[in-house]
N, C-alpha and C positions, 0 to 999 in steps of 0.2 A: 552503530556509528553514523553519524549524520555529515552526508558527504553535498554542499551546494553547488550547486546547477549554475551556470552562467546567467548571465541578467536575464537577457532575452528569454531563454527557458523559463527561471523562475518567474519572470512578468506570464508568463503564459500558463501556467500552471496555476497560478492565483485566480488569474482570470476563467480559467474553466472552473478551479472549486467554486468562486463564486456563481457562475453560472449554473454548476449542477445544484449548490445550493437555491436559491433564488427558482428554480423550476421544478425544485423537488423533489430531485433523487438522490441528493445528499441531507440525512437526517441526521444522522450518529456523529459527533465531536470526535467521537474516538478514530472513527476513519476518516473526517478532516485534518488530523494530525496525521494519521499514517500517511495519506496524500501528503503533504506539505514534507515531511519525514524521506520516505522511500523515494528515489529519483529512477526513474522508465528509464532513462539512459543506461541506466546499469544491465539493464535485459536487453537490449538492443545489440546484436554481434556490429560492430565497428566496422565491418563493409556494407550496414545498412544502414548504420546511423546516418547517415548523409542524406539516403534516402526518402527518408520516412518523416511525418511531419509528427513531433512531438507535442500532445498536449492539445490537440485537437479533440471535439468529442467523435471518433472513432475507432475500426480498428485499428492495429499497428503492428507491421510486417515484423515478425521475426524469425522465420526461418523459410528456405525456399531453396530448391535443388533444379538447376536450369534445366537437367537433364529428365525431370517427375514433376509435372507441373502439380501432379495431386499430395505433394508434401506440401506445397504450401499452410503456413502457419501464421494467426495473427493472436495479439493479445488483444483481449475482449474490451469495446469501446468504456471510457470511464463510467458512465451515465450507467451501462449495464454491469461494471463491475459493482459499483455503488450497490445496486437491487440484489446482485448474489450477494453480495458480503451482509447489508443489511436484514435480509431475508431467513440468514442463515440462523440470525438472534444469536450470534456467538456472546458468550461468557469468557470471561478471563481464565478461565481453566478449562475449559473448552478442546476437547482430542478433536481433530479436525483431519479428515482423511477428503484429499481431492483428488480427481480423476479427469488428469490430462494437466500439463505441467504448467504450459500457457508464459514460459524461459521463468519460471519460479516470480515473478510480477505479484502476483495474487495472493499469493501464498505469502510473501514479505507484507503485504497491508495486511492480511488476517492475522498473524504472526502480532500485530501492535495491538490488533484486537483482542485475541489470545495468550497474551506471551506465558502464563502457566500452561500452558497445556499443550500436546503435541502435537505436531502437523508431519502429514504424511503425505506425499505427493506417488502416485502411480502413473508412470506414461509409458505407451506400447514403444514409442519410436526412440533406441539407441543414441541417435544423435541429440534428440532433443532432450533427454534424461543429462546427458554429457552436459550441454549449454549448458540446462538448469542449474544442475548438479556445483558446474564451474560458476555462474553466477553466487550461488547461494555463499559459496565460499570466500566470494573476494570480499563479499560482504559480512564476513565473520557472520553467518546466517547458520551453518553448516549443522549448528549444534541441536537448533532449534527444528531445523525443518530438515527430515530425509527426503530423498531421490531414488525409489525402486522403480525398474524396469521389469513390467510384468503388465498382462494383458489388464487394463482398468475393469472392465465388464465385472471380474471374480471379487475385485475391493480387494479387501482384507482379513477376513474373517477370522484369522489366527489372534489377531488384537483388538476385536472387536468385544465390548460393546461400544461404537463411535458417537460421540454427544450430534457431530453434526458430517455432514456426509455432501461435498460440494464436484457436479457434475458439471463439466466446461463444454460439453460438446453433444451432443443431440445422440441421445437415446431411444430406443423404442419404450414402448411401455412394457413387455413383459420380459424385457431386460434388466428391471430394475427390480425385482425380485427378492434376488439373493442379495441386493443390495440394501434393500428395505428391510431385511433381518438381521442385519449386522448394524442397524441403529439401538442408540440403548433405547429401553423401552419407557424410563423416565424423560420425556417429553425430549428425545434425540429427532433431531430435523435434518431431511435432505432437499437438497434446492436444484432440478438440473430441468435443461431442456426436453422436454418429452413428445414423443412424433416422428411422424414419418413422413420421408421425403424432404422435403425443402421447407417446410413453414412446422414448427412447433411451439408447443406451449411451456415458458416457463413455469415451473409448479412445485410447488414448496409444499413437502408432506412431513406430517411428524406424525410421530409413535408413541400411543400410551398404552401399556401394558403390548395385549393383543391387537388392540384397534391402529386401524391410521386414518388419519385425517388429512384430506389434500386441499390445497385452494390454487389454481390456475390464475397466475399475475396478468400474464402478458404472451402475444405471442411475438415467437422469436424468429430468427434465420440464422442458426449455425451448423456448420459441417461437421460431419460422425465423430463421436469420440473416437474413433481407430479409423481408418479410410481402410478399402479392401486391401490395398497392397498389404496393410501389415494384417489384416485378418485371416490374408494366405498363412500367414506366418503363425500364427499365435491360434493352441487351444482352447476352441472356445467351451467353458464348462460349461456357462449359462445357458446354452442351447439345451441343456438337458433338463432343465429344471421346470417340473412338470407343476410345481403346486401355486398357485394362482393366488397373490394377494388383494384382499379387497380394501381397496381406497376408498371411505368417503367422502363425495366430493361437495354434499348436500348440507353437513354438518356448519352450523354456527358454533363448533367450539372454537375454531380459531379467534374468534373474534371474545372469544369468554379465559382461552390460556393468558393467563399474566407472566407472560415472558419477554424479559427486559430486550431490548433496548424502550423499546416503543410500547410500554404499557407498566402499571404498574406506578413507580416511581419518578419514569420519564428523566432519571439520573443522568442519559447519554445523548438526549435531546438539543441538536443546538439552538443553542440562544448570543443572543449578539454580545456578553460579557465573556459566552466559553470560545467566542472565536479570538475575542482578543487576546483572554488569557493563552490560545494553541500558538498566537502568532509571537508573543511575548514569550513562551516554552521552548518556541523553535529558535529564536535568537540564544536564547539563553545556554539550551544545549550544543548550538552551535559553534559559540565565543571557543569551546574548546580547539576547534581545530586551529583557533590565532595565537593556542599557546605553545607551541611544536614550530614555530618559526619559518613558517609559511613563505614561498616565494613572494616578494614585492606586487607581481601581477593577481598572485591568488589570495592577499590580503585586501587588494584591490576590491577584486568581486566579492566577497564577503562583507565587505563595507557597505558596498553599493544592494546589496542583498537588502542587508535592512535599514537600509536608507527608503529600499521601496516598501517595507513591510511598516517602518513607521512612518509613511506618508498616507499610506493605506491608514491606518491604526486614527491619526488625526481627521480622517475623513472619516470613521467611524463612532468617534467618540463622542455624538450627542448624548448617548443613552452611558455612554460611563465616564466618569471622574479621571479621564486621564491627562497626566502632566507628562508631557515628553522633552521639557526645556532641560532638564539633567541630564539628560538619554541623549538630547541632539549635541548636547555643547561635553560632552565625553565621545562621542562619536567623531565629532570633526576636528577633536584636539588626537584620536586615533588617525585619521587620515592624514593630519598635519603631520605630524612623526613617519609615516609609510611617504609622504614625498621628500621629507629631508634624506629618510632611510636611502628612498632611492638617488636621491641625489650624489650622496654620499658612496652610493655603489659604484656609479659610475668614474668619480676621483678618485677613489679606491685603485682603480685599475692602475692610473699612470703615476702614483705615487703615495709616500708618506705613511709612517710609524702613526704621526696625528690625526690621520685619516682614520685608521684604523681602530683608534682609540675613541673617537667621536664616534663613531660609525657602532660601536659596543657602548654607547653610552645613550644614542639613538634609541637603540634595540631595547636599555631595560628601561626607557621609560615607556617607550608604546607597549614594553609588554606590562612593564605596571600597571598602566591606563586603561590595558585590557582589561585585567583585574577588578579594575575600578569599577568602567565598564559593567561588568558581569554583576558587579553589586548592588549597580542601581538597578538595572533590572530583576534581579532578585528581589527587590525591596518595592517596585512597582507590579511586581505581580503578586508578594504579598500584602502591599495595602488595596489593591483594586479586589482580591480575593474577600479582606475583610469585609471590603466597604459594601459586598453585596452578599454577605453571608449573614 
């Protein structure tokens, strides 16, 4: 379900995908639309939304006990979400097992990435499983993505073999063990921060057959996948695990595996006609929520939404064929209708049978218009499709 952000949000949210495109660490079309798609708002508990600065490239608080300053919790800055989900090379059918919950955020973009295949999310902390748990829900997610409360360190191995295995919070290295056997061994990838102490290395390792192969992106600064408080709490099995796997770190086969996004076919690649078409996809899926009869104020911002996306779209179109004079002059004949609508609400109040019957005659032509609406962008995203196919 695609729920819009208020102006200001969405103006700022565009502005960072473009930024993280433009600098680099956003490649994949597929996770420009989950950005654009998924709204951070939703994982945010609403005594912190106020908070916290949305859409910024950094962390962003989401959980924190006044009383345990070491529960503190952030979801991980976009720029480094971008490199874990990227990194991961998910596939559409893709079983994806993540460790540490991060209010289910993450898991909802891999989730667009993925949507055949399962996601399993593990986090040690009670409360945060709960958040997760209730986010995943309001967003009819529930189905897609589970919420276990169980020590992360062990995975999963009762459902294993996992295609891709995504670590949020700093591991050591002979921690990840029993983890790296629970990858399938048909080129299954895990992506986590690896190291001790305060400075680690992102490191993306895949499995083929017996062998694994690592490569070291970046180094990172994130805090334990479990902090001790809950390690008091939770059996650790992996401490036991005596047999030592060997990563190579030396190997060029990464650079020879043809595994899609970024190799291969280069299918998921953005290019400046798949951005159009994400922004044209998002309007499109959107128009749905204008047909359920939407408050006055939240037809408003839905308006104003892609009034910014096709101002954006006109400032992009050197490189494609696009006509937006259908799109604007059905647009503003929608807005036209949403201020008579309101007008009308308001003489509503103090009177008239006729009021009421304008006021219902209002209604079905903006929702026609919606309709109409929805047409022509159907019809300009199927001739911009053809025109570069």
């Amino acid at each position: 379900m695609i729920i819009l952000e208020n102006n200001k949000l969405f103006q700022s949210k565009i502005q960072l995908l473009f930024s993280l495109f433009y600098n680099g660490y956003l490649r994949d079309i597929r996770l420009f639309k989950a950005f654009l798609q998924v709204q951070l708002k939703q994982f945010i508990p609403k005594k912190l939304v106020n908070k916290v600065r949305l859409y910024d490239d950094a962390p962003v608080l989401f959980f924190f006990e006044e009383e345990n300053h070491e529960t503190l919790r952030t979801i991980s800055a976009p720029h480094m979400i971008s490199i874990m989900l990227q990194e991961l090379l998910l596939k559409e059918d893709d079983d994806l097992l993540i460790l540490g919950a991060k209010s289910g955020y993450i898991a909802a973009l891999a989730h667009n990435l993925a949507p055949k295949g399962k996601i399993l999310i593990l986090e040690a902390n009670s409360d945060i499983a709960e958040i997760t748990a209730t986010n995943l829900k309001k967003l009819n997610l529930d189905k897609d993505i589970e919420v276990i409360l169980k020590n992360p360190l062990e995975g999963m191995p009762d459902m294993s073999p996992w295609q891709k295995i995504l670590v949020t919070g700093a591991i050591k290295q002979e921690r990840i063990n029993s983890l790296l056997r629970q990858l399938d061994p048909n080129e299954g990838v895990l992506f986590a921060p690896i190291g001790e102490n305060f400075i680690q290395n992102y490191t993306q390792i895949i499995r083929m057959g017996d062998d694994y192969f690592g490569k070291k992106h970046l180094q990172v600064r994130f805090t334990p996948l479990i902090t001790q408080i809950e390690l008091d709490k939770l059996e650790l099995i992996t401490d036991i695990d005596d047999f030592e796997i060997h990563i190579n770190y030396t190997s060029d086969i990464l650079k020879e595996v043809k595994l899609e996004p970024f190799t291969g076919s280069l299918s998921n690649e953005i290019k400046p006609h798949k951005i159009f078409l994400a922004f044209l996809e998002n309007i499109d899926n959107s128009i749905d929520l204008l047909k359920i009869e939407p408050s006055i104020r939240e037809t408003n911002n839905v308006i104003e939404n892609f009034e910014i996306i096709i101002k954006i779209l006109k400032k992009l179109k050197n490189e494609i064929d696009f006509k937006p004079e259908n799109i604007e002059n059905s647009l503003n004949l929608i807005k036209s209708y949403n201020i008579i609508r309101g007008d009308l609400e308001r003489k509503v109040s103090i009177d008239s049978t006729m009021l009421y019957n304008e006021k219902a005659d209002i209604l079905e032509k903006l929702l026609n218009e919606i309709s109409n609406f929805q047409e022509i962008i159907k019809e300009e995203i199927n001739r911009i499709t053809k025109s570069i196919s």
